[in-house]
C-alpha positions in Angstrom: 42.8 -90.0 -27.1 43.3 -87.8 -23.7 44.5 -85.8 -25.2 42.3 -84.6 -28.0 39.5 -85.1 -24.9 41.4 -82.4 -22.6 41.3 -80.5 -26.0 37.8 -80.6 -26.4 37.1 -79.8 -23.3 39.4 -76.8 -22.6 38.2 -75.6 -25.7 34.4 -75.8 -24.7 35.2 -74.3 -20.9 36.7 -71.5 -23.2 33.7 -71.3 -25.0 31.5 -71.4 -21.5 33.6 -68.6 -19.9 33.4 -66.4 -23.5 29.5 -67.0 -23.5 28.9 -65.9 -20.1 31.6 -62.7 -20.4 29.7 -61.6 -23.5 26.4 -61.8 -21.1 25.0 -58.1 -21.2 24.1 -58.5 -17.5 27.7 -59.3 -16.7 30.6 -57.1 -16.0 32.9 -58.9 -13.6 36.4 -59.2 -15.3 38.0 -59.8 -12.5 35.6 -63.6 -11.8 36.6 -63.8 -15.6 40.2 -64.0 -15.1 40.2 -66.0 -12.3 38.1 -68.4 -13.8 40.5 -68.3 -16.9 43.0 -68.5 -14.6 41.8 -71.7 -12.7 40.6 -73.5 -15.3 43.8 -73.4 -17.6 46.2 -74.0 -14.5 43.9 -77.0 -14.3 44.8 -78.2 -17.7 48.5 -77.5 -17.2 48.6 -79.9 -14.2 47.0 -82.5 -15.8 49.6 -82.6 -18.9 52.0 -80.1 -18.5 53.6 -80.8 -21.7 50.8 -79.1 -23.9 50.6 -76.0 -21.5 50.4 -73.4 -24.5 48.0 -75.7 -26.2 45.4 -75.6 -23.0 46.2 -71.7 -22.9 45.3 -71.2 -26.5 42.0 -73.8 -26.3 40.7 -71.8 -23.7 42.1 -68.5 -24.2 40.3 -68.7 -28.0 37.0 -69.4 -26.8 36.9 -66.3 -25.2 38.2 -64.3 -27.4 36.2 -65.0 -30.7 33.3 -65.0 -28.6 33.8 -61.4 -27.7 35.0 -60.5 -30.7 32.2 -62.0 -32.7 29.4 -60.6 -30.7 31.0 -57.2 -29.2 33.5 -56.6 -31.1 35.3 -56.3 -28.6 39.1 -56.9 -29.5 40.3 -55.8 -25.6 39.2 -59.3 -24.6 42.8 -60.8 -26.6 43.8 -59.9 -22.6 42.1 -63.5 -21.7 45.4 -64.8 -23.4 47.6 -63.6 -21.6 45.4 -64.7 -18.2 45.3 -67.9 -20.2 49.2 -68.4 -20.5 50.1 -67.3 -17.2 47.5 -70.1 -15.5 48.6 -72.9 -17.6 52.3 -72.4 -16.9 51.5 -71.6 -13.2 50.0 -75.1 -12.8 52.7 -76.4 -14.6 54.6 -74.9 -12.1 52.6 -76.0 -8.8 53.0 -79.8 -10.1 56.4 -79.4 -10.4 56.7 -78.4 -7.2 54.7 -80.9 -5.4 56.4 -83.7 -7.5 59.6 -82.7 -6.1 
């Protein structure tokens, strides 16, 4: 049951941080990947195990949101921002468990 709630809701903050990317008013990439960046490290603190699967939830948000309404394929970049913030805070609670 966490876990499909984590899912949910690293899916819907990937959703958030897509729908406020694609704003027209907004072109701060770099607030975009630290916010991509926090949020999945987040998520791989809180169950390291599914790292790729908090990367992926968030990371697809974003992208099919920019995709969708810019077409804007240069936005498959939030994976990668994605990736490196889940595995980072897998890494940070590895290293305060030790």
């Amino acid at each position: 049951m966490r876990l499909w709630l984590l899912f949910l809701l690293a899916l819907a903050v990937g959703l958030l941080i897509g729908w406020v990317d694609t704003r027209p008013t907004w072109d701060d990439a770099g607030i975009t990947a630290a916010a991509i960046l926090v949020t999945t490290a987040a998520f791989g603190a809180a169950m390291p195990k599914r790292a790729w699967l908090w990367a992926l939830a968030v990371g697809s948000g974003i992208a099919a949101l920019n995709i969708a309404q810019a077409g804007n394929f240069a936005a498959l970049v939030a994976f990668v921002f994605a990736f490196a913030g889940s595995y980072a805070g897998v890494l940070v609670r590895n290293i305060l468990r030790a």
